[in-house]
FIBA-297874 format. One record per residue: z, y, x of N, C-alpha, C, O in turn; residue number from 1. Coordinates in pm, whole numbers. Atoms other than C-alpha are relative to their C-alpha. Layout:
REM FIBA-297874
((Z, Y, X), (Z, Y, X), (Z, Y, X), (Z, Y, X), NUM) ...
END
This chain:
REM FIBA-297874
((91, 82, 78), (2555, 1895, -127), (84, -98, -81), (155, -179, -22), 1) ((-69, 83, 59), (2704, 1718, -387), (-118, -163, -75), (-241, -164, -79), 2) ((17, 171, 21), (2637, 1303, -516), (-104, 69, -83), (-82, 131, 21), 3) ((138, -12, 52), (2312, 1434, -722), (-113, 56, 36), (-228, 49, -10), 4) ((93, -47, -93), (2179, 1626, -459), (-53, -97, 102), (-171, -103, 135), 5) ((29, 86, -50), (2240, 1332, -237), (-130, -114, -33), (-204, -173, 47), 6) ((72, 106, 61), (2044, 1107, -510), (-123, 56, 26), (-197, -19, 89), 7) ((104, -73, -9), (1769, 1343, -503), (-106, -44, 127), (-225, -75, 127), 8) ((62, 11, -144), (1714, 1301, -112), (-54, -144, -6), (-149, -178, 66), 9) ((14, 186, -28), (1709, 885, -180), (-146, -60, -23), (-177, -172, 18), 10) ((128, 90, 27), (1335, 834, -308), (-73, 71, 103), (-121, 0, 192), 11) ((92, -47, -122), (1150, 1086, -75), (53, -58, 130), (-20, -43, 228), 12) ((-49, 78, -153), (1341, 902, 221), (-63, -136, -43), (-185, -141, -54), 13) ((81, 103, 110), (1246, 591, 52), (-141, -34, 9), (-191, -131, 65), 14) ((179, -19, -34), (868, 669, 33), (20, 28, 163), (-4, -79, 220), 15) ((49, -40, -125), (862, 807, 385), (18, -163, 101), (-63, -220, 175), 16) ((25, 117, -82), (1009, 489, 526), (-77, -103, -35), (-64, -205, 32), 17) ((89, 147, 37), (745, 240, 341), (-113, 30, 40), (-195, -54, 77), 18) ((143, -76, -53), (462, 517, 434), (60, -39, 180), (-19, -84, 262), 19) ((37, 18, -180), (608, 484, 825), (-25, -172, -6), (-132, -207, 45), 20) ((19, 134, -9), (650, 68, 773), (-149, -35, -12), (-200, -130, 48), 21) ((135, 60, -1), (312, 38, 695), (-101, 67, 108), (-194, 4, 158), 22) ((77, -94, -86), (161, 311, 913), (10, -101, 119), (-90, -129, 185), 23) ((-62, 101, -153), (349, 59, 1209), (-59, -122, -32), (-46, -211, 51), 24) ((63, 183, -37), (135, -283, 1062), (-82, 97, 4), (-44, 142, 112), 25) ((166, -45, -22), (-203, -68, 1055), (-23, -8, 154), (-106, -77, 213), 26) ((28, 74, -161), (-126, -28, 1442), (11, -96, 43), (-88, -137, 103), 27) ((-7, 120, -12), (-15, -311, 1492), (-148, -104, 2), (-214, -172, 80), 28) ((166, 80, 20), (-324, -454, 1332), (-102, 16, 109), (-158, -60, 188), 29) ((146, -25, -123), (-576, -201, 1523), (24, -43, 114), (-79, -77, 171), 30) ((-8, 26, -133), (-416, -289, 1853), (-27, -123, 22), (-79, -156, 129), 31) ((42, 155, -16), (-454, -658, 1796), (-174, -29, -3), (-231, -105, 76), 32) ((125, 42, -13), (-839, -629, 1666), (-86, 124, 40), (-188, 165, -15), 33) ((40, -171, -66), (-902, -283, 1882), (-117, -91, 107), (-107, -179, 192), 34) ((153, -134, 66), (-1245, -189, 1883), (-25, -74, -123), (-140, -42, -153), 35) ((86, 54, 88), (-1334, -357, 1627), (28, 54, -167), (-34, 49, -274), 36) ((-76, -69, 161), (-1100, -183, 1348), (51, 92, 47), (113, 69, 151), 37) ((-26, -103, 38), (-1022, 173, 1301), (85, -29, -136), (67, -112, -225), 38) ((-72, 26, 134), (-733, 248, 1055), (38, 181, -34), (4, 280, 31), 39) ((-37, -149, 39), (-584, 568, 866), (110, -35, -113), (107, -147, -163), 40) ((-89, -64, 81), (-312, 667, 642), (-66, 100, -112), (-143, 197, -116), 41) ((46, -160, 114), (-339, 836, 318), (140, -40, -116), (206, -143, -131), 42) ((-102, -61, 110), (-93, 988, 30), (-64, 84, -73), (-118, 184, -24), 43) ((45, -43, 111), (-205, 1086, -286), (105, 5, -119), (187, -77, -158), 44) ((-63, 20, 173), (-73, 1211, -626), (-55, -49, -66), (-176, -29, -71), 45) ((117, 86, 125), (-187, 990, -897), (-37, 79, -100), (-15, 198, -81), 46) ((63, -31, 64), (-359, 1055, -1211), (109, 71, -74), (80, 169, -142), 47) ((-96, -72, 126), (-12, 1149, -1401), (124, 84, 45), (107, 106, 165), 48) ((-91, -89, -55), (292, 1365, -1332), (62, -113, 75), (4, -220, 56), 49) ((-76, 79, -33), (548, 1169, -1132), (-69, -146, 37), (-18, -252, 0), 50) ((52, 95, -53), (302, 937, -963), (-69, 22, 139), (-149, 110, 170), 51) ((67, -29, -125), (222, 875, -617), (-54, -107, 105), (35, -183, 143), 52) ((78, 73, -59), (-14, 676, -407), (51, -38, 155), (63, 67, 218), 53) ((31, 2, -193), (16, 600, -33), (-12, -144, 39), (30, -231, -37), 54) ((51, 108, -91), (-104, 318, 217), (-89, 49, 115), (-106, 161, 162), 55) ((87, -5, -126), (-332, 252, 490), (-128, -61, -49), (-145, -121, -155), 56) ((154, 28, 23), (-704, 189, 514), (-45, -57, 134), (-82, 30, 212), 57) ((99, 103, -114), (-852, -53, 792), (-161, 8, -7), (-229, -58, -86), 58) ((105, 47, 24), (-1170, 5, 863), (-65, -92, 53), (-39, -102, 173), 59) ((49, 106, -61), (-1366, -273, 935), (-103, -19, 75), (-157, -121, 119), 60) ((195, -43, -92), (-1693, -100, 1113), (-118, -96, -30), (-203, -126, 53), 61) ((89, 70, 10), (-1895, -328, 906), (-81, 52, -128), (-169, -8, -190), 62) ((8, -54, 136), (-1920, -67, 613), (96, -47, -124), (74, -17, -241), 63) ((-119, 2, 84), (-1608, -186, 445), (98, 46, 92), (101, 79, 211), 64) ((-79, -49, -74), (-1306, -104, 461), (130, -110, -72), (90, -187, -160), 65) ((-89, 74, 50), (-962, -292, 369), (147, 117, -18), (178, 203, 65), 66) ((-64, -84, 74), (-685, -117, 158), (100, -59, -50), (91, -148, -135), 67) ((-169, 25, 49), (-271, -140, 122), (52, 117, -82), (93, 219, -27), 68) ((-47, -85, 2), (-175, 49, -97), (136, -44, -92), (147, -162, -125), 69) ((-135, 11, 68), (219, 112, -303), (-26, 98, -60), (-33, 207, -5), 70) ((-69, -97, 106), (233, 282, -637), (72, 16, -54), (105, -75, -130), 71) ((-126, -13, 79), (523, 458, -769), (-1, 110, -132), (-60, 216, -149), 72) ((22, -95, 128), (561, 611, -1085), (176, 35, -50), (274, -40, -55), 73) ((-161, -20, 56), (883, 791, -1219), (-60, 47, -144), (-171, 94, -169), 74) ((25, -75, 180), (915, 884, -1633), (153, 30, -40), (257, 6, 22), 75) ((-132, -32, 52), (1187, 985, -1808), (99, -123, -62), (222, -128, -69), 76) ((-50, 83, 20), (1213, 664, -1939), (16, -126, 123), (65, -225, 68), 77) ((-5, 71, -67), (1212, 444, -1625), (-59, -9, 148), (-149, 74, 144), 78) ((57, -34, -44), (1096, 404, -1282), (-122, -138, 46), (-106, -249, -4), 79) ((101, 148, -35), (781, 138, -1124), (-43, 29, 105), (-20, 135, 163), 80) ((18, 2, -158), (633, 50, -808), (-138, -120, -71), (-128, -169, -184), 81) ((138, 93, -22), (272, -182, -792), (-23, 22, 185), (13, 112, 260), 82) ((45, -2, -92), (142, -263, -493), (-119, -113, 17), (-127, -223, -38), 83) ((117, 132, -5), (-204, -430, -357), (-70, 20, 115), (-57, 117, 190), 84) ((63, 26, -98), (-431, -554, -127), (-158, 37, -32), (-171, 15, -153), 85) ((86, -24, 7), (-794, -451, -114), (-127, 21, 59), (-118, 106, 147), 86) ((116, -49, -70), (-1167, -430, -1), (-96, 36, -56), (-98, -4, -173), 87) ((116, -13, 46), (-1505, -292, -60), (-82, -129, -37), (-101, -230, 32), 88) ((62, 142, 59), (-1674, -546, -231), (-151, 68, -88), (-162, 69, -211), 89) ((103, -61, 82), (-2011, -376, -323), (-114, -74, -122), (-186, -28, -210), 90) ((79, 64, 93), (-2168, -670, -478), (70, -36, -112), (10, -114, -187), 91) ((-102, 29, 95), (-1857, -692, -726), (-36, 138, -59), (13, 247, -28), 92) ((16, -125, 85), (-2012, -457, -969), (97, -7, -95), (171, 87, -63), 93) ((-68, 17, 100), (-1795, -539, -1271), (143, 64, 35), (223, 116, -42), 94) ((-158, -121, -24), (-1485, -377, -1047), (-29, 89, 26), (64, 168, 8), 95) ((32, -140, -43), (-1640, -97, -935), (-45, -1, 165), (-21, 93, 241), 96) ((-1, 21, -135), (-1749, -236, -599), (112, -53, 91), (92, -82, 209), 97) ((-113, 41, -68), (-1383, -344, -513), (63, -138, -9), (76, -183, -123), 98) ((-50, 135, 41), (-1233, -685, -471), (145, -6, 27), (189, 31, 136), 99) ((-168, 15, -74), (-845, -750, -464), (28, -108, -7), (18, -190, -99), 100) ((-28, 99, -50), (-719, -968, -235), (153, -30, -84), (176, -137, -140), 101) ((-126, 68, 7), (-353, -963, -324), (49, 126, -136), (54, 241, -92), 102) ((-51, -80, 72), (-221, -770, -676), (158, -17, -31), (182, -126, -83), 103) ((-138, 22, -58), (162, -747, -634), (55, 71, -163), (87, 189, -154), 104) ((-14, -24, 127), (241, -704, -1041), (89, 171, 23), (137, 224, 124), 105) ((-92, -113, 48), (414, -385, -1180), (123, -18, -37), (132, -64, -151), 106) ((-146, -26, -30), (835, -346, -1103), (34, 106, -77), (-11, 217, -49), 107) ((-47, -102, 93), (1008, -159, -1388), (168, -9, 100), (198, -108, 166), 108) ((-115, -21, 17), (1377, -27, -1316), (40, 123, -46), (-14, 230, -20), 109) ((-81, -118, 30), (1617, 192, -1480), (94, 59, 82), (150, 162, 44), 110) ((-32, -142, -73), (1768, 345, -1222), (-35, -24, 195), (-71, -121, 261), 111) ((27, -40, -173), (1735, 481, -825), (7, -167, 49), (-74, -252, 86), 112) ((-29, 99, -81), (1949, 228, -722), (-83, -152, -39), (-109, -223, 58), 113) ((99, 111, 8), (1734, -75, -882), (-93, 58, 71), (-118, -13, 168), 114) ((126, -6, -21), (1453, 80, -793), (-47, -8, 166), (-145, -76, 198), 115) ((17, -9, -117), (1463, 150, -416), (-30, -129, 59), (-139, -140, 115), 116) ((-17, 145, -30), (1539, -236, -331), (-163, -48, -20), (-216, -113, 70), 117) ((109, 32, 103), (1190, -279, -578), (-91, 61, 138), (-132, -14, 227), 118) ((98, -62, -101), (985, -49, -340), (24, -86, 127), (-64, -170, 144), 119) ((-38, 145, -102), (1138, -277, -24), (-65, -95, -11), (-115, -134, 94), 120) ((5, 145, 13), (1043, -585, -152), (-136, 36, 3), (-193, -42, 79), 121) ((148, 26, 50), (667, -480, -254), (-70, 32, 184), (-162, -22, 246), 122) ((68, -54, -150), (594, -319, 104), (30, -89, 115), (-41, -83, 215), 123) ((-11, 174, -23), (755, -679, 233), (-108, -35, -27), (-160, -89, 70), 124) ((58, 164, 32), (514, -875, 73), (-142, 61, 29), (-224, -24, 65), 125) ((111, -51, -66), (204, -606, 160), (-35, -13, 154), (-143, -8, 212), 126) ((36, -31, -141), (288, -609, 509), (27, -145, 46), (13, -167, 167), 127) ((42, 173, -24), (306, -1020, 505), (-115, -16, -1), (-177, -82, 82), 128) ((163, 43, 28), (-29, -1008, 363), (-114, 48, 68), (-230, 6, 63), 129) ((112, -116, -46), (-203, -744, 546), (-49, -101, 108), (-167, -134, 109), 130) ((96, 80, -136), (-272, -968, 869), (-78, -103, -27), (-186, -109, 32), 131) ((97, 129, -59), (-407, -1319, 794), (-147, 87, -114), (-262, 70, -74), 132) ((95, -41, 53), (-631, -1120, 518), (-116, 72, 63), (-232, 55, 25), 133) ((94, -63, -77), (-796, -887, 775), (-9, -124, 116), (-108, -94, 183), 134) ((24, 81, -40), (-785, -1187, 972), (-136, -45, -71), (-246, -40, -17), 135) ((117, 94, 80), (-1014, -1372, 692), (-125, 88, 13), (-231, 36, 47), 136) ((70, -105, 29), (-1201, -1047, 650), (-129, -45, 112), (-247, -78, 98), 137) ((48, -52, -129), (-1281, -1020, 1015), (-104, -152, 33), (-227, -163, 27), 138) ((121, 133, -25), (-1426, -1385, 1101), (-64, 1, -125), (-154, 27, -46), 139) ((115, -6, 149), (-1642, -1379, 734), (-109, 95, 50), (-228, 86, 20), 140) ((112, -119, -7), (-1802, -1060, 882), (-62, -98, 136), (-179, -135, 145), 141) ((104, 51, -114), (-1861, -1239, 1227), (-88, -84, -1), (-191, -89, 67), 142) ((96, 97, 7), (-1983, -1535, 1091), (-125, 50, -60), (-225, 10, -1), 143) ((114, -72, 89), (-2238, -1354, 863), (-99, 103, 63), (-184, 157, -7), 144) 
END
């Protein structure tokens, strides 16, 4: 295997460890507010070539649900990462029923090596946010 085959292997390793890091707060989470939250994993291709979805989904057994997800996009000209926080919000018609808690801007770099660090940092600051939010979530539903 030579140094471009190596590079090759660096983003699907990459994704897999931000898909296991987060897979490890969702338990985390359910075991802390177990029964009361159900969670899941999902991975998706996005809408365009060289785009791909993944996070976790909390559900909240109250008919919402709460949503981490990290998008990455590669192009010929560059690569990006977004990441956000999210819930059903059905009376938020104007989003489509969704409210976001935490939108973690869009990370341009020109190459691997910027970019990997970029994916790190966003799945950092998702998996800071993920608890006191389903925290807030969770007492709002009890009190109500």
């Amino acid at each position: 295997m030579d140094a471009a085959d190596r590079d090759a292997q660096r983003l699907p390793v990459a994704l897999w460890s931000a898909a296991g890091r987060l897979r490890k707060t969702a338990y985390e989470l359910f075991l802390e507010h177990q029964p009361h939250i159900g969670w899941r994993e999902f991975v998706s291709y996005g809408a365009t070539p060289g785009m791909q979805v993944l996070g976790v989904t909390l559900d909240l057994r109250d008919g919402r649900a709460m949503f981490c997800g990290l998008t990455v996009r590669m192009s010929p000209e560059a690569f990006s990462v977004e990441a956000d926080i999210g819930v059903d919000a059905p009376e938020d018609e104007e989003n489509g029923g969704y409210r976001y808690l935490l939108e973690i801007p869009e990370a341009f770099a020109g190459s691997l090596d910027e970019y990997l660090p970029l994916i790190e940092s966003q799945v950092d600051q998702l998996i800071e946010a993920a608890p006191p939010f389903l925290r807030e979530l969770r007492s709002g539903a009890s009190q109500g």
